[in-house]
C-alpha angles and dihedrals in degrees: 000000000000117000122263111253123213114229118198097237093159096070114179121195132359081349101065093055093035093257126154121248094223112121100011115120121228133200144199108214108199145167122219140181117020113324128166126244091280105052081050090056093041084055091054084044092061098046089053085053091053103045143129079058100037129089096257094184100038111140126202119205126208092251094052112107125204092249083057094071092034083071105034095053099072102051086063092043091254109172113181128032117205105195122193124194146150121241132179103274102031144333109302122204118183128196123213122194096202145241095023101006143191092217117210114208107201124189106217109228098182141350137185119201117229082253095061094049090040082062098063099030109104080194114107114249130267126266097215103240090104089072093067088082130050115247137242116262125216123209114200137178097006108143115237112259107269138145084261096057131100105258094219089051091066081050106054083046093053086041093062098036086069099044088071134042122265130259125250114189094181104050098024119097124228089236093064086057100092114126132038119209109186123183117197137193118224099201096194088056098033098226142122120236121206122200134173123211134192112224109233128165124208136206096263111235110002128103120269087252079058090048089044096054096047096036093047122232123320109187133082107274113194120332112353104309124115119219125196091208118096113224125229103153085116093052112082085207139014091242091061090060093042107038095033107144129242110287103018125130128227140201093269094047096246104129124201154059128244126189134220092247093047085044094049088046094046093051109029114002106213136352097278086056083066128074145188111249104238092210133007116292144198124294140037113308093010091132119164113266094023113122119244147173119244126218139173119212119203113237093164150192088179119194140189105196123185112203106230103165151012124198133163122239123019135297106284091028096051128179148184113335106237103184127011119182096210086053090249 
């Protein structure tokens, strides 16, 4: 009897559509020196950021060195290093742009973990699938290139740009466009903020019992499992459940009313907050042409990084330094 040969039927990336490779960047996202439980999860966080083109699995032992991973990335057309450590004063990333750099040292002012966002976010979770694409990036509050402009700001743009692949409007489908990363200047601080936002549509101008009872049930029924079917064994009539006022309470303890217009207003503000969908979506009732509202649902990791240095080349073959936030 032959052997049983394992098939990859779970294909991340270009892959997974039959695209070529050529052209995406990919990343290594690793932690080095001694760090605590959080910057470890905040490392995981990030690779989860960067996926479907980063190593998810990729495991760091205590004797691996920085320069290990600057060898060995090439080889496997590894294009970008993000590099996490602790130093004396904060929490330091670095970005490496392989195989030549520049290379971006970054001091990490404050960061929050996608548990801790999932903590205060009222939005149901996310099922994962939207991790099977990379996502869109954002770019705010840069200022245009001009003689006027900081020389380091055109390079952190530029910087960015290539960590993640680039759009094309003409050949990409609406269904890959699932998550938003944007990354803003704030230019009286002088940091850089990085969010990371989930992609849902909503039924355009009806209450969120409306929305309920089109979209199926969200939340956990019995047990742990999860239904799509909205249960109204408890209601005598439809309208109960629909046109309940505000305080009541109903058989399944959720109190309040909440009218088309509020609901408009919550979830999309005016007309020109809705859109047409171009092509069909994710998602049950997402049909090409339908209007919808657009939202975008933190997942995190958050960020607040400070730019500290420039230099050309990569760390062990340093160069000149292009850009030092001290004037050095």
């Amino acid at each position: 009897m032959g052997r049983r040969r394992k098939h990859r039927t779970h294909l991340k990336g270009p892959d997974a559509a039959g695209k070529s490779e050529e052209g995406i960047p990919k990343s290594f996202v690793i932690k080095h020196g001694q760090v605590g439980t959080s910057l470890t999860q905040l490392v995981r966080d990030l690779r989860k950021v960067m996926e479907p083109n980063t190593a998810t699995r990729l495991r760091e032992r205590k004797r691996n060195k920085l320069k290990d991973f600057l060898t060995m990335a090439p080889a496997l057309k590894i294009t970008h290093l993000i590099a996490v450590t602790c130093t004396d004063l904060a929490p330091s990333l670095r970005l490496i742009r392989l195989p030549t750099g520049p290379t971006f040292s970054f001091r990490v002012e404050r960061y929050s973990l996608m548990k801790d966002v999932r903590k205060t976010s009222r939005s149901a979770l996310s099922q994962g699938l939207e991790y099977l694409t990379a996502p869109l990036l954002v770019l705010a509050s840069f200022p245009p290139p001009s003689p006027t402009t900081p020389r380091h700001l055109p390079l952190l743009v530029k910087a960015f740009q290539s960590v993640f692949p680039p759009l094309a409007p003409n050949s990409m489908s609406l269904s890959g466009a699932r998550r938003v990363v944007l990354i803003a200047y704030n230019a009286e601080r002088g940091t850089i903020d990085f969010r990371h936002y989930v992609i849902t549509v909503k039924p355009y101008g009806v209450s969120k019992r409306v929305r309920r009872v089109l979209e199926g049930a969200t939340k956990k029924s019995t047990g742990t499992s999860m239904t799509g079917i909205l249960d109204l064994g408890n209601e005598k009539d439809v309208a109960d459940f629909l046109l309940r006022k505000r305080g009541e309470p109903g058989p399944d303890s959720e109190a309040g009313y909440e009218s088309a217009a509020s609901s408009a207003s919550s979830i999309a503000g005016d007309d020109g907050d809705a859109i047409s969908l171009a092509d069909d979506y994710v998602g049950r009732n997402n049909k090409k042409g339908q209007k919808k509202a657009v939202k975008l649902n933190e997942v995190g990791p958050r960020m607040e990084l400070r730019l500290i240095k420039i230099t050309e080349g990569v760390p062990g073959k340093d160069g000149e330094v292009l850009y030092h936030e001290f004037g050095m």
